[in-house]
C-alpha positions as a printed Julia matrix, in Angstrom:
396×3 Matrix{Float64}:
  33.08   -0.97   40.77
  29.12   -1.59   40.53
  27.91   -3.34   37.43
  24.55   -4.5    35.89
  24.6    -8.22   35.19
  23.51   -9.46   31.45
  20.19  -10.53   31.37
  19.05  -13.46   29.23
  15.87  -13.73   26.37
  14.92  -16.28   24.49
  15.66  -15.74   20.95
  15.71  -17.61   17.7
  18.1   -16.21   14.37
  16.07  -17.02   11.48
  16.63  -16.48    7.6
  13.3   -15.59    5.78
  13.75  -15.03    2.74
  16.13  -12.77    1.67
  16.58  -11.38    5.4
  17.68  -12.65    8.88
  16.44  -11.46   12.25
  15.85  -12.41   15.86
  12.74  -14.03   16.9
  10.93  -13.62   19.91
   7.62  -15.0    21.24
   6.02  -11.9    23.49
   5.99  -14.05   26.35
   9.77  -14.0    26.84
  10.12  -10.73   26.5
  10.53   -8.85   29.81
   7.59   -6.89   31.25
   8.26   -3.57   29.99
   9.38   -4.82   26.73
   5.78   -6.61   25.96
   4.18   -3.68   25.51
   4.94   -0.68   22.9
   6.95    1.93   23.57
   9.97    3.21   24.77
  11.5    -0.19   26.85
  10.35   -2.19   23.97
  12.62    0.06   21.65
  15.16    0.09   23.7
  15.86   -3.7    23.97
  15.53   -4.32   20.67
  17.98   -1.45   19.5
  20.58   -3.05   21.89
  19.65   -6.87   20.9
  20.67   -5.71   17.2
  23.44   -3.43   18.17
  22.14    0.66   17.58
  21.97    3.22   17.35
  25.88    2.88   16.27
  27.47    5.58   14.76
  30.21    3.18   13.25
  27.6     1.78   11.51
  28.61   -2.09   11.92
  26.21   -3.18   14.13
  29.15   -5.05   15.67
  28.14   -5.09   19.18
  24.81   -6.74   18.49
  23.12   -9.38   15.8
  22.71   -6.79   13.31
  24.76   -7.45   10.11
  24.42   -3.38    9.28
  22.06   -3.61    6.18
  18.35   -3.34    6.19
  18.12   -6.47    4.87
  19.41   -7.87    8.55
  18.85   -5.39   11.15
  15.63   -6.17   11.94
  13.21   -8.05   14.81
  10.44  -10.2    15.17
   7.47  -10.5    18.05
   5.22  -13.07   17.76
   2.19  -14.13   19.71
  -0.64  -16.72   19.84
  -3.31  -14.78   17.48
  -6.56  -13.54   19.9
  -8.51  -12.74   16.39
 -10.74  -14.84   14.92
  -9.34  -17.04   11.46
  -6.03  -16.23   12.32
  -3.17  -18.58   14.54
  -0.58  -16.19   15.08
  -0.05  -12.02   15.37
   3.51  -10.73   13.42
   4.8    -7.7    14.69
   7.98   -6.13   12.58
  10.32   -3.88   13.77
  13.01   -2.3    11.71
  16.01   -1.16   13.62
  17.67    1.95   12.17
  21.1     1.14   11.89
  22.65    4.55   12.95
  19.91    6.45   15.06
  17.87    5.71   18.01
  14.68    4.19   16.5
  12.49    0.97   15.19
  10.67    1.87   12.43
   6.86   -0.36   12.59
   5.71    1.75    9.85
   5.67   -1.44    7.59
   6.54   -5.47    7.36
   9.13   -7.58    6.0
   7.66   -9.84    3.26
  10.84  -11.57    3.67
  10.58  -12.53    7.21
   7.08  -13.72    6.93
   8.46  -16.9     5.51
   9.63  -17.51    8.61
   7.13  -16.64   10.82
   4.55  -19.67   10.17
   7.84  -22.06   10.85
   8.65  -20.72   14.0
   5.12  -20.25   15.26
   4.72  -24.06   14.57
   8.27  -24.8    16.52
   7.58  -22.38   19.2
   4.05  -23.43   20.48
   2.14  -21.02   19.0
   0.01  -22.77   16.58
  -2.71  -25.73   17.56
  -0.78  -28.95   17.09
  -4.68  -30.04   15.48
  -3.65  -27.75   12.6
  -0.6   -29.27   11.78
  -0.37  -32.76    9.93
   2.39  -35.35   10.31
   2.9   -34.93    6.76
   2.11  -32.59    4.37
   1.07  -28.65    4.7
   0.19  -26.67    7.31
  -1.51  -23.58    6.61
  -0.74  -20.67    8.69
  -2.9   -17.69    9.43
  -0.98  -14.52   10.05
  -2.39  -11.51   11.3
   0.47   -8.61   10.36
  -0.05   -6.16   13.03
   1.96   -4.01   11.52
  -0.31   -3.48    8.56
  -3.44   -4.82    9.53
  -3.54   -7.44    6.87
  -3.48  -11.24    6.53
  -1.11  -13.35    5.79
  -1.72  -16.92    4.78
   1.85  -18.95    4.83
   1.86  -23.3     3.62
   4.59  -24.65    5.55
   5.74  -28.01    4.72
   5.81  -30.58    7.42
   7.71  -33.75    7.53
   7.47  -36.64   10.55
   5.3   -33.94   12.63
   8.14  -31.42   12.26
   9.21  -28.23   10.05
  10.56  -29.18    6.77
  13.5   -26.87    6.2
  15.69  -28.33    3.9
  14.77  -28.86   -0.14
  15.74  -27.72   -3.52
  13.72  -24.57   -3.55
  16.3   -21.81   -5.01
  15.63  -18.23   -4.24
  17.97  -15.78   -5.89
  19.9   -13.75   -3.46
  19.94  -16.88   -0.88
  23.02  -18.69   -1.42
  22.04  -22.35   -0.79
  18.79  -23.75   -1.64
  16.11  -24.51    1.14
  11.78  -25.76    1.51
   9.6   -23.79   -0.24
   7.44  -21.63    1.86
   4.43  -20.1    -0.65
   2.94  -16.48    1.15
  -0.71  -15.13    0.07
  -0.66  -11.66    1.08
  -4.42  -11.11    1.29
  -6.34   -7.98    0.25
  -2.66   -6.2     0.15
  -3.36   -2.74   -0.18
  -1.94   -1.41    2.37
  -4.09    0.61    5.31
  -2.04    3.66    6.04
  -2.44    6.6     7.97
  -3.39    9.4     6.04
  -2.98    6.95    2.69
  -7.23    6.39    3.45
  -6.8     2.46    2.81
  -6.57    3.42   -0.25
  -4.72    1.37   -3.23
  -3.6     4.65   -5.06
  -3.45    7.47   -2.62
  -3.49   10.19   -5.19
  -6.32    8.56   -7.26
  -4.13    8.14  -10.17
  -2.13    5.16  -11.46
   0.64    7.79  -12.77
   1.42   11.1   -11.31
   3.93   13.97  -12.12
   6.1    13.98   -8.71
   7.61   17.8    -8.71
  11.11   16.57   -7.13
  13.14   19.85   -5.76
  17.16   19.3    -7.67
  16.06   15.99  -10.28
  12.5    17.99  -11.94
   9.28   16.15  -12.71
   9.24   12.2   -13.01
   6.5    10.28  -13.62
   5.6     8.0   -10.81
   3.06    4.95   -9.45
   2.57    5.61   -6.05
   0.88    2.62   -4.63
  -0.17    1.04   -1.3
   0.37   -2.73   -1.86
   2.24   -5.17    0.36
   4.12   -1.38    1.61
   3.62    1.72    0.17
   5.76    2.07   -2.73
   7.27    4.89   -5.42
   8.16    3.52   -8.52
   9.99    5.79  -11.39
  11.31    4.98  -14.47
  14.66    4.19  -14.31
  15.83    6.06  -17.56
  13.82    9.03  -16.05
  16.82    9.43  -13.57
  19.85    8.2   -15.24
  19.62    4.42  -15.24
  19.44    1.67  -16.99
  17.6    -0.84  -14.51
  20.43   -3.14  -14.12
  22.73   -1.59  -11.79
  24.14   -3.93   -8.76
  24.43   -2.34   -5.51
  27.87   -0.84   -5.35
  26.78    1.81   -8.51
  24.53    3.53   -6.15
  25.49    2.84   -2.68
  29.13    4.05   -3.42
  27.14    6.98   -5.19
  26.31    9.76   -2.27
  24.57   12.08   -4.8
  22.52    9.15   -5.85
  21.27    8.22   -2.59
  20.44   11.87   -1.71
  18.61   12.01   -5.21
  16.31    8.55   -3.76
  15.5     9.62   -0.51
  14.66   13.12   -1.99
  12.02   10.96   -4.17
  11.35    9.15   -1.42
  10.54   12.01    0.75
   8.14   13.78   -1.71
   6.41   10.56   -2.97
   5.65   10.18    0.91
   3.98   13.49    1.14
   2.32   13.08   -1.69
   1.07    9.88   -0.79
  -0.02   11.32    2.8
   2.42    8.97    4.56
   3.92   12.41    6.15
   2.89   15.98    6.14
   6.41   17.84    5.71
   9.46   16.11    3.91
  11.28   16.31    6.84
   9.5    13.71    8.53
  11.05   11.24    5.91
  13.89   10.89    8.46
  12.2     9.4    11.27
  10.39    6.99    8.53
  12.96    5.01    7.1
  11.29    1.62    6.67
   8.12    3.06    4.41
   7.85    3.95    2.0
   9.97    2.5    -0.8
  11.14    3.85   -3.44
  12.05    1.54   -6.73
  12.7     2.0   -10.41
  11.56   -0.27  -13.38
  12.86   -0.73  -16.65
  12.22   -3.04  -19.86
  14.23   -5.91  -19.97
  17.67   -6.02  -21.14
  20.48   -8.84  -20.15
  22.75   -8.61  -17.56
  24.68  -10.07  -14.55
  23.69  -10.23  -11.62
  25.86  -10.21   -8.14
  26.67  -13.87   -7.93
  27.75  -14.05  -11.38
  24.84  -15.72  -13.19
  23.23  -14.03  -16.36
  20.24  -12.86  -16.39
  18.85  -12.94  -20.43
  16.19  -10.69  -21.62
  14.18  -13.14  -22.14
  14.46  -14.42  -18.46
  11.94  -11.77  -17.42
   8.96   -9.57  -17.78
  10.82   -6.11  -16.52
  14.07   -5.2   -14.53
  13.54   -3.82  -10.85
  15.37   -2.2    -7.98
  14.08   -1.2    -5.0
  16.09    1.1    -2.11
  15.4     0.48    1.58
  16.44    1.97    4.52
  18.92    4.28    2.34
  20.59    1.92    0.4
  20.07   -0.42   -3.08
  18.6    -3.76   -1.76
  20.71   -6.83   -2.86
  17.91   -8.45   -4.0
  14.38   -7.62   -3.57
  12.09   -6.9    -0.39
   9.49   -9.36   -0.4
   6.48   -6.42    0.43
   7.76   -4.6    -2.66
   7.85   -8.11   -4.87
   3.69   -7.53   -3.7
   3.64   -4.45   -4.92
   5.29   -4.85   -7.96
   3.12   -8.29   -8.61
   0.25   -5.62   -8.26
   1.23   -2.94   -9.84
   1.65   -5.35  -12.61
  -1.53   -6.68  -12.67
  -3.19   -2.7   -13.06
  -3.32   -1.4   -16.58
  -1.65    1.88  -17.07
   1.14    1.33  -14.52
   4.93    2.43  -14.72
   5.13   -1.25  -13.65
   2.41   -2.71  -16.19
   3.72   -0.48  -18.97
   7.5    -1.6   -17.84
   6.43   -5.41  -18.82
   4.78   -4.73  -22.25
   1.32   -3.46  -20.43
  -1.56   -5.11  -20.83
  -3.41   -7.61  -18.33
  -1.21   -9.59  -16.29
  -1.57  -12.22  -13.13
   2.21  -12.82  -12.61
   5.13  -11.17  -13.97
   9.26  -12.23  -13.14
  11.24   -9.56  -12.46
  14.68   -9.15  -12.6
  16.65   -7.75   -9.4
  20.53   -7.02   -8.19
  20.59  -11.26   -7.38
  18.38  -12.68  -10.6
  15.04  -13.22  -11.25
  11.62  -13.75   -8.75
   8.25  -14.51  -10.21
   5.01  -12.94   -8.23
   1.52  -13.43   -8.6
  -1.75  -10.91   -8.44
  -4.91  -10.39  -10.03
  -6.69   -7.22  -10.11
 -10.37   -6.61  -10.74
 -12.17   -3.25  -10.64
 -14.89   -2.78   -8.41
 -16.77    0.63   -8.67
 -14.09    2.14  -10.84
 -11.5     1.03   -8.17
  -8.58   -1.34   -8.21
  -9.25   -4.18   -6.04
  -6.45   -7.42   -5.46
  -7.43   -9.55   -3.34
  -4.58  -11.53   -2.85
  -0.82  -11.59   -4.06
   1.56  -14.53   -3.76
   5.16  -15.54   -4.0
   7.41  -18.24   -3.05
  10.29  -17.67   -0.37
  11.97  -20.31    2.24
  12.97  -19.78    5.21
  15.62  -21.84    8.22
  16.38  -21.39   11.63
  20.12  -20.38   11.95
  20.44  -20.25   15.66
  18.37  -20.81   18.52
  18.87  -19.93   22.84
  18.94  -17.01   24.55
  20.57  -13.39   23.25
  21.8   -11.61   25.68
  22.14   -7.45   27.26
  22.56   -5.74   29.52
  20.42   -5.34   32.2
  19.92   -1.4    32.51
  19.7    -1.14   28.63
  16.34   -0.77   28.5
């Protein structure tokens, strides 16, 4: 009986952040895959393990939650100011697509790291000891991305007592400055509030009218209030990913807020869109626990936060939507600002399903416009596993 041989890629497995995924420099990718479109998708589905309809991801490196299905190309940088291009790709889980809609604020903790280990980066611009600051261009977006990577003996610091919450052990700090954040998207018009408005009325068919900040920062974002729809802003991930009503209620939200926000023209486009935007709700800050155990006071924080992605509540917090909630923060008038007491504000700590993370943005107005130019948050980042993955030959 004929068969097609595996074929081999360089890969690396990296933890950024809160998220893992497998690393590729374009080079290694074959032919067809270094460009966009359909052989590009195609590897990458079957390097994670979709479209699977068991929804396990186990014949792949997907661990079958957004937070780990995802991929990673990454190239010497041809623009000017910037070392490296960062290209995202979120693989649906249980249909035949990768989202590039968006990026993974997570992951770009790791991409300065393994742009330094992989070749990509002038060895002039890194020190034997100390920093080295990375410039990323995120392709995805169209933004910049400025990482400080520590460096020990010439090499990658990965190890150190930065904790993260939702990251089990603790690691190096990486600190991210997402530059001019507001997000560029089609139909959005680059701008930082699509509708014009810091709060909206969102008509939402089966839940009514909820107020809402639709924003473009760090990834388009919906935030509600969470009493607004039955919640108290300290729910864990099993009370609404065991909750099928709830999760049709979200991406119903989701799919409006994206229409309104000119992300899509019909709500049925939501489907193919999984990765952007986001949909989150805020509360004022009460105590709780949070999923490892560890208890999270009042006092702890500025407001509570959860954010969904790709369909489900996110165990901890997608690093693009910490940027947009560090902006959001930062803008008067806010469901986010008036969530933390309102006010001015250049940082705020939240509190998510895992604890706490602080984040960072100041917000001037310019011509009656809300202008950030940068946000910035701490994350780490360590290479779990590094060769070649392997698939089929004919699968793409």
């Amino acid at each position: 009986m004929a068969h097609v041989p595996q074929i081999r890629i360089p890969a690396t497995y990296l933890r950024g952040g809160t998220s893992k995924g497998v690393f590729f420099r374009l080079q290694d990718l074959p032919a067809s895959a270094q460009v966009p479109g359909k052989a590009r998708d195609a590897l990458l589905m079957r390097v994670i393990g979709s479209p699977d309809p068991y929804g396990k991801q186990i014949d792949g490196m997907g661990g079958a939650t957004s937070s780990t299905s995802k991929t990673v190309i990454l190239s010497k940088s041809s623009r000017p100011d910037h070392d490296v291009d960062y290209l995202f790709g979120q693989v649906s889980i249980d249909a035949a697509f990768v989202d590039w809609s968006g990026n993974c604020g997570n992951l770009s903790a790791a991409v300065g790291p393994f742009a330094i280990s992989n070749g990509l980066i002038d060895p002039a611009r890194v020190p034997r000891d100390g920093v080295a600051v990375v410039r990323i261009w995120q392709a995805n977006i169209a933004k910049t991305i400025v990482a400080h990577v520590p460096i020990t003996n010439g090499q990658v610091q990965e190890t150190g007592d930065f904790e993260l919450d939702g990251v089990t052990f603790p690691a190096a700090e990486v600190q991210l400055e997402f530059m001019d954040p507001a997000a560029e998207e089609e139909g959005a018009g680059g701008a930082m509030f699509p509708t014009g408005n810091v709060v909206d009325d969102l008509d939402v068919p089966g839940v009514g009218v909820l107020k809402a900040t639709m924003i473009n920062a760090g990834i388009p974002t919906i935030f509600v209030n969470a009493d607004a729809i039955g919640y108290t802003g300290t729910e864990l991930q099993d009370a609404i990913n065991g909750d099928p009503k709830a999760l049709a209620m979200f991406e119903t939200i989701r799919a409006h807020g994206a229409v309104r926000m000119g992300l899509i023209k019909h709500v049925d486009e939501a489907a193919k869109r999984q990765h952007t935007p986001k949909v989150a709700f805020v509360a004022k800050p009460v105590g709780y626990t949070a999923s490892s155990g560890k208890t999270v006071a009042a006092g702890d924080v500025d407001l509570l936060v959860r954010a969904l992605s790709m369909g489900k509540l996110h165990h901890a917090m997608m690093g693009t939507a910490a940027v947009a909630i560090g902006t959001a923060a930062a803008i008067p008038g806010t469901l986010v600002n008036l969530a933390a007491g309102g006010g001015n504000r250049s940082a705020v700590r939240f509190g998510h399903p895992s604890g706490t993370l602080r984040v960072g943005a100041e917000a001037t107005q310019e011509g009656g416009d809300w202008v950030v130019k940068k946000a910035i948050m701490s994350r780490s980042a360590r290479v779990l596993m590094e060769g070649w993955v392997r698939v089929p030959g004919d699968a793409f």
